[in-house]
Each structure stands twice: as C-alpha cells, then as structure tokens.
N, C-alpha and C positions, 0 to 999 in steps of 0.2 A: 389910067395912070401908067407910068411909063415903068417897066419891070425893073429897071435899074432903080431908078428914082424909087421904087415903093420896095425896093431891097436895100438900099443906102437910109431910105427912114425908120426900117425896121432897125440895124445898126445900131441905128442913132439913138431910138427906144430903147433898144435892151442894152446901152452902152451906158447910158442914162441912168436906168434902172438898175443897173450891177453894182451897186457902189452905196445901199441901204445903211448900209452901217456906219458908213464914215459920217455920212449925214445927220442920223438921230446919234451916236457914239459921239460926238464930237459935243454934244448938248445936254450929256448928264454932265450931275452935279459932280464936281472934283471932288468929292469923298465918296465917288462910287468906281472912279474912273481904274484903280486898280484890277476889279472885277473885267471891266474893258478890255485890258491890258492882256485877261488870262486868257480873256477869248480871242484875241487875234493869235498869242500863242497857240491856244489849240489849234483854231485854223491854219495856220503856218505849219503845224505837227501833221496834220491831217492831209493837208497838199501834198506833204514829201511822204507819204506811205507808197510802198512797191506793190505792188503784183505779188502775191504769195499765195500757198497752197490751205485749200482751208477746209480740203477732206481729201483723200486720198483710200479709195477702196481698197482691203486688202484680200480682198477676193482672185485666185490666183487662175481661175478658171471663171468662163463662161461670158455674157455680153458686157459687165461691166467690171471684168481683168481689169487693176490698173486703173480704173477711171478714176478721176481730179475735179475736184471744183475749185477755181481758182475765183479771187476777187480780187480787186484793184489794178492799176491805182485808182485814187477818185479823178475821178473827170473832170467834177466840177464841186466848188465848195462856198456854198449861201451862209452870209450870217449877217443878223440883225439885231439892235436894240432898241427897246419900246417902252415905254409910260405902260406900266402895270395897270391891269385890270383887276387883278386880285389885291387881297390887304396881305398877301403874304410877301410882298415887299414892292418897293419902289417902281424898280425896272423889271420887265420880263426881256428875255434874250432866246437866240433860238441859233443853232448851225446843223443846215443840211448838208450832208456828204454823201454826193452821186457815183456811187461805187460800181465800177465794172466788176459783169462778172461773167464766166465761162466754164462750161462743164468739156472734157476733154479724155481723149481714150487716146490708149496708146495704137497708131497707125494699124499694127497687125490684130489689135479684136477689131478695129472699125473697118477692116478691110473683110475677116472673116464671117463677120453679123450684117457686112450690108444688105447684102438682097436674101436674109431669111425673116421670117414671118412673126418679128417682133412687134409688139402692140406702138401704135403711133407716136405715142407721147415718148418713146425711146428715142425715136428719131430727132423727133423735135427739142429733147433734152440740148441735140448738139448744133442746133441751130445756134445762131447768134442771140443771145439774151437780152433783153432791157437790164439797164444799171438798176440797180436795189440805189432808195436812195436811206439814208439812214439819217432820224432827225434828233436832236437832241435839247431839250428844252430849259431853260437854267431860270431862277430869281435871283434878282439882283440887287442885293441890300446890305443894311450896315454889316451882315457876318459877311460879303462878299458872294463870292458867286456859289453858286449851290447848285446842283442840277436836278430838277424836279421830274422830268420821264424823262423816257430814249422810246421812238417809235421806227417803227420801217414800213417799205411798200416797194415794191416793184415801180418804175417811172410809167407802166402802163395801167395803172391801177390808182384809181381816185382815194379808193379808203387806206388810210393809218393805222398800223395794228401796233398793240404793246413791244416792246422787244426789250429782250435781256441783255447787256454789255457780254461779249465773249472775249476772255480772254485768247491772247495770239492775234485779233483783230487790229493792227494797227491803231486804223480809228476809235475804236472804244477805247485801245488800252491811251492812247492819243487825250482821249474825254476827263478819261479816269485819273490822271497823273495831273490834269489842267485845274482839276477842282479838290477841294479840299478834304482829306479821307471820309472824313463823314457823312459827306454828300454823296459820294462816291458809294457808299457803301449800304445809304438807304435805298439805292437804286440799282442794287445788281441781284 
C-alpha cells in the first residue's frame, strides 16, 4: 500500500476514534446528563494546565544542586462514557490525562557532573521522558458523578498502579473541584 495512502488512513482511524465521548455522552439518559456536563468541564480544566514545578531539590551542593521535576501540560486528554458494568450505578465514565514530564538541572551542575562516574540511571534521569498518563475513573448515577479511583503509569508501561490526587497538580486539583466533595474526598 502506498505510504501516503496508509498515513492518511491512519488519520482518518484515530480521527474517528477521538471523539468517544460525544458519541456514547450524547445517548445517556437526560437525568444523568448534568454529571456529562462535569466532565467535559473537567476535561476543558485539564487541557488549560501549564507546565509547573512539581519538585524542586533543595540540595545546594553536589549532582542534583537545583534539580526540577517539572510536569505538564497534558498533551493529550481521553474521556469516555459507558453503560456500567457494575450495580454501583448506571454509567461508568473515565478521563485520561497524558502529562509531560521532565527532570532538569540547572546548566552549571549538568555541565560540572557530565563526564564523572555517576551511576547510569542519572543520566538517563535527563533524557527525554514518556508522559505519565494519569486516569481517573468516575460512576455515574442519580447522586451524579462520583469518582471511584485515580490510577497512573508511564505511556511505556502497560500496567496501572493506584495513585493518590496531589495537591498543586493542576489535574488532580482540576478532578477534585469537578466532583462533588465527598467523592473527592473518599479518593484522596
């Protein structure tokens, strides 16, 4: 097949495919459709987060002087609504948040530590990262929306581990403000 032609129907596949939500969201019941509502909000909250500092070592000497972990913004932000499998309510719902992120030293320790004899995985700390994707899991029923976990993983990594809401996160605090305190608050 012809590279073009089988890159213009990729396109057209994942162009297809981006747009889950509108499609089943559009086909719950109007007395759930508020909960809908909260989630595009969030999503909409979670697109506009910056790029911020989300550690900052205050080590004033040695290879990680000054080093930063920095996250965002998301890159990219997934969300869906589904016919529940569980009896814990009607719809289940779901938004993943593909978060950049990047560890960073300031130019004079990354220039004083380059060629000494530090263990590899220093190195590779400052390579370019995979986004963390960060997923968040919500029911969707008469009390509205609710959010049932929050999970994370690396974008190169298959398995989904628990994860805690942090505040200062953009997106979490993003998650947090979208759903109702109580919900919010069995999940931190």
């Amino acid at each position: 097949m012809n590279p073009i032609l089988k890159l213009t129907l990729l396109v057209v596949l994942v162009a297809a495919q981006a747009k889950p939500d509108e499609k089943f969201a559009s086909k719950v019941d109007e007395k759930y459709q508020t909960g809908v509502d909260q989630l595009r909000k969030i999503v909409k909250d979670i697109k506009s987060c910056p790029k911020n500092i989300d550690f900052e070592s205050k080590d004033k000497t040695g290879p990680f002087a000054g080093m930063r972990i920095y996250y965002g913004p998301a890159l990219n932000v997934e969300w869906a609504v589904g016919e529940s499998k569980a009896a814990r309510a009607p719809y289940q719902a779901y938004i993943e948040a593909h978060v950049a992120q990047e560890f960073w030293l300031p130019p004079d320790v990354a220039k004083k530590y380059e060629n000494s004899k530090l263990p590899d995985s220093y190195a590779k700390m400052f390579l370019p990262q995979p986004p963390v994707i960060f997923r968040y899991e919500f029911d969707l029923g008469p009390a509205g929306l609710e959010l049932y976990r929050s999970l994370s993983r690396t974008s190169d990594k298959p398995e989904w581990e628990d994860y805690s809401p942090r505040k200062g996160r953009c997106w979490d605090e993003a998650v947090q403000k979208g759903v109702p305190d109580e919900s919010a608050a069995k999940n931190r």
